[in-house]
Structures are given as C-alpha cells and as structure tokens.
C-alpha positions as CSV (number, residue, x, y, z in Angstrom):
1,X,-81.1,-75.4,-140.9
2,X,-78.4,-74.2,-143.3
3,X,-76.5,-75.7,-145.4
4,X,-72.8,-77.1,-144.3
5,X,-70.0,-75.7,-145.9
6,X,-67.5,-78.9,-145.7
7,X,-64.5,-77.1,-146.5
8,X,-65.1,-75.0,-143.3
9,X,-62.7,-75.9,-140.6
10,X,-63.9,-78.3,-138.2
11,X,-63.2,-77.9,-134.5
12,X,-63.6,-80.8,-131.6
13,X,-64.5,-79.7,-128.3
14,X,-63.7,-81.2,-125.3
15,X,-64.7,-80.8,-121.2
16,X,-63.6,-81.2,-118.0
17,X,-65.2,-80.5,-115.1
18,X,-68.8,-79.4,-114.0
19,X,-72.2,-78.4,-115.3
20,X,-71.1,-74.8,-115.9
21,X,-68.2,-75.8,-117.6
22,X,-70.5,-77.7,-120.2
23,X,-72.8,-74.9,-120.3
24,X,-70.0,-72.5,-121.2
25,X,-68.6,-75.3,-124.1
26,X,-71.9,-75.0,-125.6
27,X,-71.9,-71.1,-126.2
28,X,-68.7,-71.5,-127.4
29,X,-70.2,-74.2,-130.0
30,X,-72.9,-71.8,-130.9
31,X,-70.1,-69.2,-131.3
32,X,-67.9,-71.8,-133.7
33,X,-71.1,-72.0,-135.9
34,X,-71.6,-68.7,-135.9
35,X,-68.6,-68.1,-137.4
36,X,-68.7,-70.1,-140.4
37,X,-66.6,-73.3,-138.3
38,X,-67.8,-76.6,-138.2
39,X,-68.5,-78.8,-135.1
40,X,-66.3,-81.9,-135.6
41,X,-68.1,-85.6,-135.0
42,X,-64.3,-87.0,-133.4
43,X,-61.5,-85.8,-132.8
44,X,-59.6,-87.8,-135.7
45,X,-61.7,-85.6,-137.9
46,X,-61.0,-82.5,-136.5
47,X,-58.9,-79.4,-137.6
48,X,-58.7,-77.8,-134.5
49,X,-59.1,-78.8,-130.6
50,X,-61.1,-76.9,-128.1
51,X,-60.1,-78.2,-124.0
52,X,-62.3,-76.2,-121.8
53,X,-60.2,-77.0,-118.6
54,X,-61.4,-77.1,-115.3
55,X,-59.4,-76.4,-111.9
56,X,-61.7,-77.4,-109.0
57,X,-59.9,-80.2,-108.0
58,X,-56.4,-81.2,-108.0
59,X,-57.3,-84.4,-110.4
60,X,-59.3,-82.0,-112.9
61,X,-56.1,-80.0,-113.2
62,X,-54.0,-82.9,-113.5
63,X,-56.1,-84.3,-116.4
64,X,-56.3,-81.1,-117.9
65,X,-52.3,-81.8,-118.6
66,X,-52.9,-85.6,-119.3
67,X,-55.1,-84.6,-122.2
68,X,-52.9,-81.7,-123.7
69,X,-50.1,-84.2,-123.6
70,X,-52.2,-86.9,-125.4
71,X,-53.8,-84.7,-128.0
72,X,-50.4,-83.0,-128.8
73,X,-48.4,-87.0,-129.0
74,X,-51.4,-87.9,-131.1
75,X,-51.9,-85.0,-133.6
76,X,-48.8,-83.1,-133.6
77,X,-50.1,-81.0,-136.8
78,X,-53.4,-80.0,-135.4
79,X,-54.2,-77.0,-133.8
80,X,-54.7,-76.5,-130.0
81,X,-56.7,-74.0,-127.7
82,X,-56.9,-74.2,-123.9
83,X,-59.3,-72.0,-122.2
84,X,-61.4,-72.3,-119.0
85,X,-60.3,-71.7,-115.4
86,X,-57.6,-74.7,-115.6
87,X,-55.5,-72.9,-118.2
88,X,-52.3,-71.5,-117.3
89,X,-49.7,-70.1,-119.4
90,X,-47.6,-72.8,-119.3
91,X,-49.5,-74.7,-121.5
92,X,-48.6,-72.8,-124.1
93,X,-45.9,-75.4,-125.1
94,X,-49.5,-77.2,-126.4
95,X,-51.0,-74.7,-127.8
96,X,-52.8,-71.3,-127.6
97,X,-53.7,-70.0,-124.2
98,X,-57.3,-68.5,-124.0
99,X,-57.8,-67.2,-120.3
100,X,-61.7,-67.2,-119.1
101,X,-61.6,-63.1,-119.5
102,X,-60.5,-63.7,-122.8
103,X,-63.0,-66.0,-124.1
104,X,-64.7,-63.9,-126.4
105,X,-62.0,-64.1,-128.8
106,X,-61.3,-67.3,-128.3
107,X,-61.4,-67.8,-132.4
108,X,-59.0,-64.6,-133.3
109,X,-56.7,-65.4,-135.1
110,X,-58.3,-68.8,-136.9
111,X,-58.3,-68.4,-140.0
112,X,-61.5,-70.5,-141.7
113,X,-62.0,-71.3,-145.2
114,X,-65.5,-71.8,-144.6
115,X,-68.3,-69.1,-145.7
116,X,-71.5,-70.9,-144.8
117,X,-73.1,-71.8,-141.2
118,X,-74.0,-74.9,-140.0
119,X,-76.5,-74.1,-137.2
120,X,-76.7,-76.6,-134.2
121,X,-76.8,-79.5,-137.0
122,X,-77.9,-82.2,-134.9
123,X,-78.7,-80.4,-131.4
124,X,-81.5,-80.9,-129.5
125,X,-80.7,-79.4,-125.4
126,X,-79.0,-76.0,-125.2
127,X,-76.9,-75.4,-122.1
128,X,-77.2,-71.8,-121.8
129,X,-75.1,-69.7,-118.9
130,X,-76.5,-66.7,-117.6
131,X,-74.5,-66.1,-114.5
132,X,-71.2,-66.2,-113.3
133,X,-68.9,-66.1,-109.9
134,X,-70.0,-66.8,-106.5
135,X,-69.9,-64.9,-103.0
136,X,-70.4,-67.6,-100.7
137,X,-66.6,-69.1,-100.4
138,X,-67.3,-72.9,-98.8
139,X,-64.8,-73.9,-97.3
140,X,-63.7,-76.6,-99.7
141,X,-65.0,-74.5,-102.9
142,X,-61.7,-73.3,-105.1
143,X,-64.5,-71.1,-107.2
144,X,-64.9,-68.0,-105.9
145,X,-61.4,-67.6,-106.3
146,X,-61.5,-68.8,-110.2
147,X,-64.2,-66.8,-111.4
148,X,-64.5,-63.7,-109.1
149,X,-67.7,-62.1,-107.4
150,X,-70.9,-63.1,-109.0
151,X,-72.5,-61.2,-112.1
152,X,-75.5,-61.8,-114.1
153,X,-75.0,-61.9,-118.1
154,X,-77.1,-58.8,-119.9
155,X,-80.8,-59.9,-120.0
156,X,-80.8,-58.2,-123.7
157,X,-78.2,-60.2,-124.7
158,X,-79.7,-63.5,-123.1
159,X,-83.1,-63.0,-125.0
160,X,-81.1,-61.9,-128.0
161,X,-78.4,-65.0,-128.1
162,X,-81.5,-67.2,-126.9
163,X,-83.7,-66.2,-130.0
164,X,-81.3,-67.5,-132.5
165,X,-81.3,-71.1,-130.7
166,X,-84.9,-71.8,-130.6
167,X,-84.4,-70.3,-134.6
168,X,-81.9,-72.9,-135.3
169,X,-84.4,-75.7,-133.9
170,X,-83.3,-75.8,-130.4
171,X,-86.4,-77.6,-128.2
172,X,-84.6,-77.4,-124.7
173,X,-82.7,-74.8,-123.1
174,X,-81.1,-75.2,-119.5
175,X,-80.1,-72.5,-117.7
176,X,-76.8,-72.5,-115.8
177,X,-74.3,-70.2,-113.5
178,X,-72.1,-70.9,-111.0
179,X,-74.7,-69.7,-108.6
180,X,-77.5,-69.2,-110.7
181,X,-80.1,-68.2,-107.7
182,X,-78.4,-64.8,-107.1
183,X,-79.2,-63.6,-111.2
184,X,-79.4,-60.0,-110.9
185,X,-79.5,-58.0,-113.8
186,X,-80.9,-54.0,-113.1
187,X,-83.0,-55.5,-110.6
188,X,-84.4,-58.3,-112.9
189,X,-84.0,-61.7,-110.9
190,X,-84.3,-65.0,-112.3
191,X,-88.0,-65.4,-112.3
192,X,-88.1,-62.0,-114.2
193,X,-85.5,-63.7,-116.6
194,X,-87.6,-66.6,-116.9
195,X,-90.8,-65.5,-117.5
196,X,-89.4,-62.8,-120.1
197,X,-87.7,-66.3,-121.6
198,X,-91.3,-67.3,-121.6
199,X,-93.0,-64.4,-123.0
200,X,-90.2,-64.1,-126.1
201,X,-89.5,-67.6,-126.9
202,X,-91.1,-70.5,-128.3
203,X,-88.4,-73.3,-126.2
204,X,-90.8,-76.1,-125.5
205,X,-88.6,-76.9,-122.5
206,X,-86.6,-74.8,-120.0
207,X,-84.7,-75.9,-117.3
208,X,-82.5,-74.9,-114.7
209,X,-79.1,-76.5,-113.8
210,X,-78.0,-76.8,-110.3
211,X,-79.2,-74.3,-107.6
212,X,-78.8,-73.7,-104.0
213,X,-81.4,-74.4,-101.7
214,X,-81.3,-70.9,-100.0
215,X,-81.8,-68.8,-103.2
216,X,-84.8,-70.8,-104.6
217,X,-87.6,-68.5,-104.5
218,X,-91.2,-68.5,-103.9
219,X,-91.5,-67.0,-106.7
220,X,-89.3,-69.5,-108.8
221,X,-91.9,-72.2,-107.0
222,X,-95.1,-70.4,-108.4
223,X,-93.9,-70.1,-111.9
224,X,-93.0,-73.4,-111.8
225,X,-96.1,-74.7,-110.7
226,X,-98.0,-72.4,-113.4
227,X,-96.3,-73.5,-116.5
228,X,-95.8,-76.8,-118.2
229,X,-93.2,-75.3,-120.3
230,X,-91.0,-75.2,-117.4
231,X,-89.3,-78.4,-116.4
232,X,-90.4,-80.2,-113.1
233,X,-86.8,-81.2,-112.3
234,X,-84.1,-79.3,-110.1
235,X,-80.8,-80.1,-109.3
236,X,-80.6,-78.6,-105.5
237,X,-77.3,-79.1,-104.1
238,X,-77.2,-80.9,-100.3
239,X,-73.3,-81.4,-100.3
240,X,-74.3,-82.7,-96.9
241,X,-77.3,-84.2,-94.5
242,X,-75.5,-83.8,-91.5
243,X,-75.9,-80.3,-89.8
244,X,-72.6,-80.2,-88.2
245,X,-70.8,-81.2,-91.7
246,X,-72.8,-78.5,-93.4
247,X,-71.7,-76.1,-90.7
248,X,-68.0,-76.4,-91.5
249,X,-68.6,-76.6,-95.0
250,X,-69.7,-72.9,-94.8
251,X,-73.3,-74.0,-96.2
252,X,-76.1,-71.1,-95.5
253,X,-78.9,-73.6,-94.9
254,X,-79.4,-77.0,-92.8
255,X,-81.2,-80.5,-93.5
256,X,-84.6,-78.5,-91.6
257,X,-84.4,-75.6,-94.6
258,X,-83.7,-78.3,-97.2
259,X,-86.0,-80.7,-96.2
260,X,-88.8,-77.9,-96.4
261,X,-88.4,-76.9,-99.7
262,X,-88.4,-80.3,-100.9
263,X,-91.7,-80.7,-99.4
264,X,-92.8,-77.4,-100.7
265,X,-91.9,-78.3,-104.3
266,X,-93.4,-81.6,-104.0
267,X,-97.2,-80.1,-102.8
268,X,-96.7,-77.3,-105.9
269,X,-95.4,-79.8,-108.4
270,X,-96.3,-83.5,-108.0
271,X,-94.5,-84.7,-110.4
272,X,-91.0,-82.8,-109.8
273,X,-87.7,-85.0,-109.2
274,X,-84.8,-83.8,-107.5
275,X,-81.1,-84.5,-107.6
276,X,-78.4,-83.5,-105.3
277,X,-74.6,-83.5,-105.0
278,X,-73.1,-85.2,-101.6
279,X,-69.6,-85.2,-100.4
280,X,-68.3,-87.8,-98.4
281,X,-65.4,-87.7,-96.2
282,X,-65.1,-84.2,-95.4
283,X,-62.4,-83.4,-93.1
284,X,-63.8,-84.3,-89.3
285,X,-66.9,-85.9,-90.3
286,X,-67.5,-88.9,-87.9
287,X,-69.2,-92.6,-88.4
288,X,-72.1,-90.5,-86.7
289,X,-72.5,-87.9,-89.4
290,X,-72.4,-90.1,-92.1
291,X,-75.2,-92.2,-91.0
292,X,-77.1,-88.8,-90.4
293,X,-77.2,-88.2,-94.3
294,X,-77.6,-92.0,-94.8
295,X,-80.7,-91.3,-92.9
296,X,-81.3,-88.3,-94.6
297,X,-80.6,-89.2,-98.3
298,X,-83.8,-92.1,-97.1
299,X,-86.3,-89.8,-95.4
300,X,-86.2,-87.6,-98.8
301,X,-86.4,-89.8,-101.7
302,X,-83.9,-87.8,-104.1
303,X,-83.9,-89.1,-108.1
304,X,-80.2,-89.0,-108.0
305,X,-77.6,-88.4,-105.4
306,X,-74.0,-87.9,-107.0
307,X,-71.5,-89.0,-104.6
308,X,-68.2,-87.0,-104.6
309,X,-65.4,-88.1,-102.2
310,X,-63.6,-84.9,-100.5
311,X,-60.5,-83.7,-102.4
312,X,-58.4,-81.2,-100.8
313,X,-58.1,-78.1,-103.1
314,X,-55.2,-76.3,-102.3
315,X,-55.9,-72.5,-101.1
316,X,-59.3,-73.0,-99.5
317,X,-60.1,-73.2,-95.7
318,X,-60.8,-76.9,-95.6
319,X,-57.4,-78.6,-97.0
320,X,-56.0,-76.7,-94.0
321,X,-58.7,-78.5,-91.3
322,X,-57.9,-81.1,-88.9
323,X,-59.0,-84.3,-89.2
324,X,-58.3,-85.4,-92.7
325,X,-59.6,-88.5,-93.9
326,X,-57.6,-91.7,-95.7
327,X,-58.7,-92.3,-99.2
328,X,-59.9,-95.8,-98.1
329,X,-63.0,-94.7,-95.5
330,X,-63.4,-92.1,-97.9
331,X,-64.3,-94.4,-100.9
332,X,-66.1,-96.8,-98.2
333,X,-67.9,-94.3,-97.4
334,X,-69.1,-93.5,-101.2
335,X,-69.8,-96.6,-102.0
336,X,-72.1,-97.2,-99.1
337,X,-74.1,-94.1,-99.8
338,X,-74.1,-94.9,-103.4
339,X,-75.8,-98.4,-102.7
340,X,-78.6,-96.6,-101.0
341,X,-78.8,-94.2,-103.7
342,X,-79.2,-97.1,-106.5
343,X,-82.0,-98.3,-104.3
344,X,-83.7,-95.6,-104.2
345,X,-83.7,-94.8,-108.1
346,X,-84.9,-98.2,-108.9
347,X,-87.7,-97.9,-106.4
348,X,-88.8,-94.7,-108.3
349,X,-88.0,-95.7,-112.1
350,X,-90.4,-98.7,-111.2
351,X,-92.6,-96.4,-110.2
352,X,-92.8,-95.2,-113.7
353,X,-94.0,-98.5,-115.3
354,X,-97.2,-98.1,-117.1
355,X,-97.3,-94.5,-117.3
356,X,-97.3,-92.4,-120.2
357,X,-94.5,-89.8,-120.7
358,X,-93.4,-87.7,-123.3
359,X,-89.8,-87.5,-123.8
360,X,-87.2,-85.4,-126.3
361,X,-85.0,-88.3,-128.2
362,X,-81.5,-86.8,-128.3
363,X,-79.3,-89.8,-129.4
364,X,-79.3,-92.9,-131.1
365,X,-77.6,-96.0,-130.5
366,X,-77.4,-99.9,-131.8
367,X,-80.9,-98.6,-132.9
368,X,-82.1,-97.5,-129.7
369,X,-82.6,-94.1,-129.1
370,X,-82.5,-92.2,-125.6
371,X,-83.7,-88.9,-124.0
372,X,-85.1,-87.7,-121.3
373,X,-88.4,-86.8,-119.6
374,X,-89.5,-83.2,-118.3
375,X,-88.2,-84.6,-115.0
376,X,-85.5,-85.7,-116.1
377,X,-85.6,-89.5,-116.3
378,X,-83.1,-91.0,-119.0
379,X,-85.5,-93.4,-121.5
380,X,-85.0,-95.5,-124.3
381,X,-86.8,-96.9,-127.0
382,X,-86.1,-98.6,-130.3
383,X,-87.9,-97.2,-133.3
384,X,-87.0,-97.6,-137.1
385,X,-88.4,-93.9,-138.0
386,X,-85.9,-91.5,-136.6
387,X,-86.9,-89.5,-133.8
388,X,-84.0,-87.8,-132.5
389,X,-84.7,-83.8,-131.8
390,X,-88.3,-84.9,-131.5
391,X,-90.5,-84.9,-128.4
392,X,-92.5,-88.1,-128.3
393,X,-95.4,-89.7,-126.2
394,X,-94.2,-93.0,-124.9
395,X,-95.8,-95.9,-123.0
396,X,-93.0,-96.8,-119.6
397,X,-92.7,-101.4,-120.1
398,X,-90.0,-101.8,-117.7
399,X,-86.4,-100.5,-116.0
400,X,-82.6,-100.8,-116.4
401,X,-79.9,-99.7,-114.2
402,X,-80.2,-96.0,-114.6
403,X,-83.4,-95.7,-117.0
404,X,-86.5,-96.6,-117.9
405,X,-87.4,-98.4,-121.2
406,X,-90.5,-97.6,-123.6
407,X,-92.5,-99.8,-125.9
C-alpha cells in the first residue's frame, strides 16, 4: 500500500441510485487514487464533492437536486461535480457538469497538489462494471433510454484495470452492468470473461451483481459449481411472481423459467442464496396477482426480496397504462410482501446457527466488526485484533434482524 500524500486533495463521493451506479462510483474512486487524490472519510473533510446522480425514478431525480442544494448551502467554498445519468446542465449553477459520455475526464481540470497514491487505503470489495446499456426496454424501465444499447467494456482493459486491484490488496471483486448477462466482447461472453478473471487473477472472491434470469447460462452454472473462488450468491431479478404482471412489464421469462433455474442452481450449488427485486403495485395488477407472488416469493425460499413500490417514470410505456394504483394499496401492498420476506430470512439465518463459515470483515463498529459470507449473509463479530480486509473462519451462535452473529 503506498504511502498517503496528505496534502493531496481529498474528494467525497456520494451515490444515488442502483447497484451499477455504485459500481461505476467505485471505478471512479480507483481513478481519484490513481491520480494522486485522496478519498475523503466525510464530507466536512473534503476538498471536493463527487454526486453520481441517478434518474430512474422521479424521487432519485428529485434528490439528486435536494443534495446539490444541501451541499452547496453547506459548503459554499468547496468544489462540486455532478455526473451520472441524473445530471443535466442546469445544475451547473452547483457546480461542474460531467455527462456519463464524459466520465473519463471527470477530474480535467482539478488541479491536485498531491504527488503520491494512496491505493484503496482501507478497501476490501471492489465493484467493478463491465457492461453497459440495455436492449430489452420494460415497460416501466427509464434505462435503455439513459445509457443507450448495450456494450461490453474491452476484456484487455478489464483484466488490465482488474490487475492493479487485486495489486492494491483487493480480496473481492463484483462484477456489474446494467444487463451484465448479454457481455459480449469479440465473441468472449461472460463465462469466457470469468474464467480469464480466474486464470489472471489472484481475487479470492468474485461475484456477480444482479442478472436476469433469461441470460444466465449453463455455462455460468457449471463454472460456478466448479470453483470455490466464485461466489455461491446471485442476485436474479423477479420484478414479479405473477405471469400476467410480468407480461405487461415486458419481462422475457415467467415464474415456470424462474422457478427452474432456481432449482437448477440449487442441485449444482447447495449452498447458493438468492435475492431478487419485486415491484408492487404495477399499474393493473389485481388482489389476485399479488397473492400469486405472495405465493410465489413462499414456494422459492429467496435470501432477500427487496420490495419496490411502482413509480411512474415519465417517457416509458407503463406511466401511460390504465389502471394506476393509489400510493396507499401500493405501500399496503409492500409492507405485506415485506413481512413475508422477514419470515423467510429469519427462517434461513437460523438455519445458519452452528455452522462454520468463513467471512471477509469489511467494517468496524462500537467494536464489532461485519462482513459477509461467500453467499452473502451479513455477519458480525466482536474481536479486539483487527480483522477488517481479512477473511476469517467463524463459528454462527445466534441471529439478529438482518444477520447472523459469530462467537
């Protein structure tokens, strides 16, 4: 790890918005380091703010403003940089403008005092995207028309960008895209990209970030079953469990297809967990559909549902449909789904208890630190030797809300 050059200038980064959106903050934190900047602890010690916006929803554009207007009441003298696919030039009365095509030189123009580079001080999970836009245009989905048709980042520079993580002491790296299942680099799909990740790196984890059901792969299932590097966890989006629902969504798969995979996964890996992503209240869904994925969400067992209620996005098919429902059944709705989830989760944290796991310690609080399991099951233990960036054994005592707990 090299050495930090304090009088560097420090920048604070901060994200709205999805997975990818994180994934795409982090390259742009490897990118900071690269170039001599420091990666700020909180914003009150930072020279200059970073807001990767996101416009997916209505609210994530509205507190794309809220923040701006905060940061710029709040610290007046500091400098400002909006970029992701919620920035619009009329923010630029709060600071510099840095459109997604323009990312690359997001940092033109900063001039930093700083000579030395701090790599990934304190880093331990890498969120790495490798693949951009989508094709499939859901009905309610604003994306395809954010980030264009989908393309796969160079494999060259992947393994290249990838190399001087794990050098930097990196022991996880996820994998993201907006539709990472349809990778496709001069014929190399993502198992190709994987096992080359394999082959060329020493990660001792990789994982992949969400994925749709139709693009995953036999091929992604065999590798997965035939290498304890990779991750037994997969976040497979369901959106829906109710046929109909998925139909007007514009999904490319039903609750048979999904259902199928699951199992498949299951057989291969035995000790895979899967989460999902559900939205409730989609315009026209009936009392009837939503107990069909109630009854769904039960018959599969799923780690972790998260529960979105249906916002209208403005320009896609779906804000135009009949049958619009109230923000009240809406958030009924949610919270009835989400009490099944919780239910769920506990039944298979408890499930845990007893077992051994090993699990890479990420953060430390109130002297406990947390991190997660190859399947991705949040853990804490209290220790008085520091662990963090460390992969540990642990023996599973009991459960909390969300996690289990280790002696």
């Amino acid at each position: 790890m090299n050495k930090v050059d304090k009088k560097a200038k420090s920048i604070f980064f901060a994200t709205l918005g999805c997975r990818l959106n994180q994934a795409e903050t982090d390259i742009l934190k490897t990118n900071a380091i690269s170039q001599g900047f420091r990666l700020a602890i909180n914003e009150s010690e930072t020279d200059i703010f970073v807001l990767n916006s996101c416009s997916v929803t209505n609210k994530a554009q509205g507190d794309t403003e809220k923040i701006l207007k905060k940061i710029n009441s709040k610290y007046p003298q500091k400098e400002v940089i909006i970029t992701g696919c919620g920035a619009k030039k009329e923010y630029e009365k709060y600071g510099r403008v840095v459109l997604n095509s323009e990312k690359q030189n997001l940092f033109d123009g900063i001039k930093n005092i700083g000579k030395e580079q701090n790599i990934y001080s304190q880093r331990t999970r890498l969120m790495y995207k490798v693949q951009d836009g989508c094709n499939n245009f859901c009905s309610y989905c604003i994306v395809p028309y954010l980030r264009g048709r989908e393309h796969s980042l160079e494999a060259e520079k992947i393994m290249r960008e990838l190399k001087t993580a794990e050098k930097s002491g990196i022991k996880e790296v996820v994998l993201c895209g907006v539709n990472i299942g349809k990778y496709d680099y001069k014929g190399t799909k993502l198992a190709g990209l994987i096992e080359n990740i394999l082959k060329n790196t020493a990660f001792l984890r990789i994982r992949l970030s969400s994925i749709n059901p139709d693009d995953f792969s036999d091929d992604l299932v065999a590798l997965w079953a035939q290498n304890d590097r990779l991750c037994p966890h997969f976040h497979i989006s369901l959106q829906s469990g109710s046929d109909s629902v998925l139909t007007h969504m514009g999904r490319k798969y039903n609750t048979k297809q999904y259902s199928s995979l699951i199992s498949k996964l299951r057989k291969a890996i035995p000790e895979v967990q899967i989460t999902t992503d559900i939205i409730v209240g989609f315009p026209g869904e009936t009392e009837e559909e939503l107990t069909e994925t109630i009854k769904f969400v039960e018959k599969i067992q799923l780690l972790k549902v998260h529960v979105f209620r249906y916002s209208p996005r403005e320009g896609t098919r779906a804000a135009k449909m009949d049958g619009q429902i109230s923000e009240k059944v809406k958030k009924e709705r949610a919270v009835k789904l989400q009490k099944l989830e919780a239910r769920i989760r506990q039944r298979i944290l408890k499930s845990c208890i007893g077992e051994e796991v090993e699990v890479l310690f990420e953060q430390k609080k109130n002297g406990h630190y947390s991190g997660f399991t190859p399947n991705y099951i949040k853990v804490i233990k209290k220790s008085q030797k520091d662990i963090t960036n460390q992969i540990v054994r642990v023996k599973i005592k009991g459960t909390e809300e969300n996690e289990i707990i280790a002696n």
